[in-house]
C-alpha positions as CSV (number, residue, x, y, z in Angstrom):
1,X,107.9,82.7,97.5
2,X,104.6,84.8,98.9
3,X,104.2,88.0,97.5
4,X,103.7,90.3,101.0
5,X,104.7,93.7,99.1
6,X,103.5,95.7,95.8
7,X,105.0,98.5,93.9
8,X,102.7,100.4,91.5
9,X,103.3,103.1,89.0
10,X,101.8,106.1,89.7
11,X,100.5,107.5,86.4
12,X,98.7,104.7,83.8
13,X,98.1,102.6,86.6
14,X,96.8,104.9,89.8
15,X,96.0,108.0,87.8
16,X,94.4,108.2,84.7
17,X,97.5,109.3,82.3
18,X,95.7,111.1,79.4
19,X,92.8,112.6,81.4
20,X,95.3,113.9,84.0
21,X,98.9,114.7,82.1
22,X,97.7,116.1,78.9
23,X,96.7,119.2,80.2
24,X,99.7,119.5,82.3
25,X,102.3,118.7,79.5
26,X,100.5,121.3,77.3
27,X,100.9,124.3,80.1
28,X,104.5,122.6,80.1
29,X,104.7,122.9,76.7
30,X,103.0,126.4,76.0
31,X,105.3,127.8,78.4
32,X,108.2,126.6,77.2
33,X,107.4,127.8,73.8
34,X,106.3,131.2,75.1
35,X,103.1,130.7,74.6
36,X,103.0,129.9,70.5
37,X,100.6,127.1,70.0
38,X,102.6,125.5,66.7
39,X,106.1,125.5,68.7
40,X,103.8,124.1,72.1
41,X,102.8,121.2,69.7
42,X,106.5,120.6,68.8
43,X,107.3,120.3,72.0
44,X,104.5,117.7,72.4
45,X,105.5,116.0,69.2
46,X,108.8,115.2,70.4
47,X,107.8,114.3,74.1
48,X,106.1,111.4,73.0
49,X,102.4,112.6,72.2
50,X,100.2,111.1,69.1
51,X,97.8,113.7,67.8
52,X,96.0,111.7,65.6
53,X,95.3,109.1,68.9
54,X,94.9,112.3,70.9
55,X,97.5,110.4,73.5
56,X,101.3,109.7,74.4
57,X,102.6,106.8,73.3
58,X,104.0,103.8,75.3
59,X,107.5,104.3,76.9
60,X,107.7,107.5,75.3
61,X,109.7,110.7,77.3
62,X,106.8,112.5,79.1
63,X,104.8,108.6,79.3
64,X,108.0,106.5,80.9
65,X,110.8,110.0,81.4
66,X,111.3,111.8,84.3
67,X,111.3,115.9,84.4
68,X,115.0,115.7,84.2
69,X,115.0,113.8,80.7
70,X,112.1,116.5,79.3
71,X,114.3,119.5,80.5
72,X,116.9,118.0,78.6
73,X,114.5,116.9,75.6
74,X,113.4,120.6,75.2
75,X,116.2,122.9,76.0
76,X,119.6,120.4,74.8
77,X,121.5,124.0,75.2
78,X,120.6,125.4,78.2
79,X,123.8,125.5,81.0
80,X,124.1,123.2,83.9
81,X,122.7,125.9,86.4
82,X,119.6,126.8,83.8
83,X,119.0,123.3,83.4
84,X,118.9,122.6,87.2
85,X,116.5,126.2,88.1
86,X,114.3,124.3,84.7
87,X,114.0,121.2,86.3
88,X,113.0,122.8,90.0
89,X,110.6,125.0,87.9
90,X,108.9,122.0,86.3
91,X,109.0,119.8,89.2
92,X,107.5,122.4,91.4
93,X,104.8,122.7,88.0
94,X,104.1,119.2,87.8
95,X,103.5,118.7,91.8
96,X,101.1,121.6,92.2
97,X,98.9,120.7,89.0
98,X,99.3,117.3,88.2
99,X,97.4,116.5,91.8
100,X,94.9,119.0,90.9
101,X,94.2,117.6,87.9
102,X,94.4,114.0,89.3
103,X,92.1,111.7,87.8
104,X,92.3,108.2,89.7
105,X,91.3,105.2,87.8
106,X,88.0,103.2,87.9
107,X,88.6,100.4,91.1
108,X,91.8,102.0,92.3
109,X,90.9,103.4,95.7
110,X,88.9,100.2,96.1
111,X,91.5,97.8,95.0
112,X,94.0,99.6,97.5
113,X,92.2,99.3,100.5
114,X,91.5,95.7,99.8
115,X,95.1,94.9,99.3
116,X,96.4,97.3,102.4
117,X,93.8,95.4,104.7
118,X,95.3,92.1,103.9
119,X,97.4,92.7,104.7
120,X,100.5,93.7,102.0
121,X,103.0,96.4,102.3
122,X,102.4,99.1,99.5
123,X,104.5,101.5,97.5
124,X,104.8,103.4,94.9
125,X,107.3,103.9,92.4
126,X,107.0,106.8,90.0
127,X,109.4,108.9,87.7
128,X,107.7,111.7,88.6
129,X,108.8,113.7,91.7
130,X,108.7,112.3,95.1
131,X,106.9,115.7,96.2
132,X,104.2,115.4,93.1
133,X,103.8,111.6,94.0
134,X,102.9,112.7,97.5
135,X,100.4,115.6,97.0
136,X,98.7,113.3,94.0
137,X,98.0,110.6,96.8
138,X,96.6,112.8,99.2
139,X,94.5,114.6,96.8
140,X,93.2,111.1,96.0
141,X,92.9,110.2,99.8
142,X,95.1,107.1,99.8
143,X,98.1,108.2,100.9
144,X,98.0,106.4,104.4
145,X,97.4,102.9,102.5
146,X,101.2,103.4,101.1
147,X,104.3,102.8,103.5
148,X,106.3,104.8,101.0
149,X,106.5,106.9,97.9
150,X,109.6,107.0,95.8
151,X,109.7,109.3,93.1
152,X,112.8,109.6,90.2
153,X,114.5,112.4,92.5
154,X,114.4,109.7,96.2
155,X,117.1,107.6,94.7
156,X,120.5,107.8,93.1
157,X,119.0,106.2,89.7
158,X,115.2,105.7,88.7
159,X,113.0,103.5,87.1
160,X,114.5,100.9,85.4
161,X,116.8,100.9,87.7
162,X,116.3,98.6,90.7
163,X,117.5,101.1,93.4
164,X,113.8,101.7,94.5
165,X,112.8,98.1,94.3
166,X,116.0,97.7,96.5
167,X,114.9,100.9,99.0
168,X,111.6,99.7,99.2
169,X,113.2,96.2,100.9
170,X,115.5,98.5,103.2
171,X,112.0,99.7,104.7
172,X,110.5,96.8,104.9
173,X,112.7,94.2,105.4
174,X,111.1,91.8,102.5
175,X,113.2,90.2,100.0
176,X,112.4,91.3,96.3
177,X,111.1,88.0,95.7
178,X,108.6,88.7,97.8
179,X,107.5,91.8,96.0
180,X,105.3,92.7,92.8
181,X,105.9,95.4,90.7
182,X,103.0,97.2,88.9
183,X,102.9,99.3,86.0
184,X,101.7,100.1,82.3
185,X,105.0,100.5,80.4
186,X,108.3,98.9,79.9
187,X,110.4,100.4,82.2
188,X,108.2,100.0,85.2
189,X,108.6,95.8,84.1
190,X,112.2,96.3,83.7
191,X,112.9,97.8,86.8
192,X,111.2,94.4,88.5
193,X,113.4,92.3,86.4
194,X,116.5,94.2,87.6
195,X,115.7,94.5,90.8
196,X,114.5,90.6,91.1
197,X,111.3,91.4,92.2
198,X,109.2,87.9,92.2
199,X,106.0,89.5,90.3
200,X,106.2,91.9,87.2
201,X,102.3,92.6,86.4
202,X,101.6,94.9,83.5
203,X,98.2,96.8,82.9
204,X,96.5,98.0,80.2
205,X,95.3,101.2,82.1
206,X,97.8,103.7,80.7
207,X,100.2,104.0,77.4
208,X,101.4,100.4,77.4
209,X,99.6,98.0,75.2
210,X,99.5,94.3,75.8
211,X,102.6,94.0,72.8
212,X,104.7,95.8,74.4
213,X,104.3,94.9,78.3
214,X,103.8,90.7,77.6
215,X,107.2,90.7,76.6
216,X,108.4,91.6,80.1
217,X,105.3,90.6,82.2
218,X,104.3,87.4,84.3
219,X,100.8,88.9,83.8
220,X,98.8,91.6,81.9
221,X,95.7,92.3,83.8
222,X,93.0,95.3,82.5
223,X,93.9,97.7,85.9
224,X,94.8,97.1,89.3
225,X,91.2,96.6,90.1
226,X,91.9,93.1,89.2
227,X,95.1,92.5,91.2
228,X,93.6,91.6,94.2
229,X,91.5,88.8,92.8
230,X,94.8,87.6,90.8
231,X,96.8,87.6,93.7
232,X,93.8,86.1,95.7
233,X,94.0,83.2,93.0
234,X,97.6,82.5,93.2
C-alpha cells in the first residue's frame, strides 16, 4: 500500500542529538547532583553517555527514555509526589532549553518541506514532552509542516508502544500501512512494528548505528535528507 503519512523522531533524526542534548543532560545532571562535577558525571554515566566517544549511546535512557524513566534512573527513592514535582521540573527544563539549544540537522528543513508539499501528512513522535516537541519545532520554523506532535506525556504509553502510531491514524484517518515511521534507535523501529506501520526507516543521524537499527528496519538511509528521494523511488 502507498505510504501518504510519516512519523519522525524528534532528536537523532530532526535535531542534532549530541550537539543539542549534551549540554542539556549536563545542566540536568549538575543540578541533580547539586552542582559536584564527579557525582554530575555519574549521573551521566548511568544515563547512557560514553565519555571516551564524547556521546550517548544507542537506545540508552536519556538517547531512547523519556524524563519519567531519568527521574526514576536518578532518584530510585524519591516518594510518588517528589517524583511527580521532579518530573514537571525536568520537563519544564528540557522544553525551555532543549529548543534553545536546538540544533536541526543538515537537509532537514529542506527535506520537510519537500515531503509536506507532496503532499504527505507529517508527525512527530518523540519521548520527549509534547510541550518541548512543540517549542523545538517552532524554534526551528517547521512547526506548520506537521499535523501533529506527540510527545511520551500525549498518550497512555509511549514509544514502543503503538498508541501514537495508532493516534496519529485517529487524526488522519490513514491506515498504519499507509504510514512510515522514522527514527535513529530501536524503539522508534519497534514502535512501527507494533503499531503495523507499512515503512520502518532507520537513520544513521543520531545514537543508532546501522547494527543495531537493520535488524528492525526496511531501510537505513544517512538522514531524512534522503527520504524523499527513497520514497520518490519506491
Amino acid at each position: 500500500m502507498a505510504i501518504k503519512g510519516i512519523l519522525f523522531d524528534k532528536d537523532g533524526t530532526l535535531v542534532d542529538f549530541n550537539a543539542t542534548w549534551f549540554a542539556v543532560a549536563d545542566l540536568m545532571a549538575m543540578e541533580a547532583a547539586e552542582g559536584d562535577r564527579a557525582g554530575a558525571d555519574r549521573f551521566l554515566d548511568i544515563a547512557g553517555y560514553d565519555f571516551a566517544a564524547k556521546r550517548f549511546k544507542a537506545d540508552s535512557v536519556f538517547a531512547a527514555g523519556t524524563n519519567r524513566e531519568v527521574v526514576e534512573l536518578w532518584f530510585p527513592g524519591l516518594s510518588a509526589e517528589d517524583r511527580l514535582e521532579a518530573l514537571r521540573h525536568y520537563n519544564e527544563m528540557t522544553a525551555i532549553q532543549g529548543s534553545q539549544m536546538a540544533v536541526a540537522l543538515p537537509g532537514m528543513a529542506q527535506a520537510l518541506a519537500a515531503l509536506h508539499a507532496r503532499p504527505y501528512r507529517l508527525g512527530v513522535a518523540t519521548n520527549d514532552s509534547t510541550a518541548g516537541c512543540e517549542k523545538t519545532l517552532l524554534a526551528l520554523g517547521v512547526a506548520q509542516l506537521f499535523d501533529a506532535a506527540y510527545g511520551y506525556d500525549a498518550v497512555a504509553n509511549p514509544k514502543p508502544a503503538p498508541d501514537t502510531v495508532l493516534a496519529f491514524c485517529d487524526l488522519t484517518g490513514l491506515k498504519p500501512s499507509e504510514i512510515a515511521m522514522v527514527g535513529d534507535n530501536r524503539h522508534d523501529l519497534e514502535m512501527a512494528r507494533a503499531g503495523g506501520c507499512g515503512l520502518a526507516v532507520g537513520v544513521l543521524s543520531g545514537t543508532g548505528t546501522r547494527d543495531t537499527l537493520a535488524p528492525m528496519a526496511d531501510v537505513v538511509l544517512d538522514s531524512i535528507a534522503d527520504l524523499p528521494a527513497y520514497l520518490e523511488g519506491k
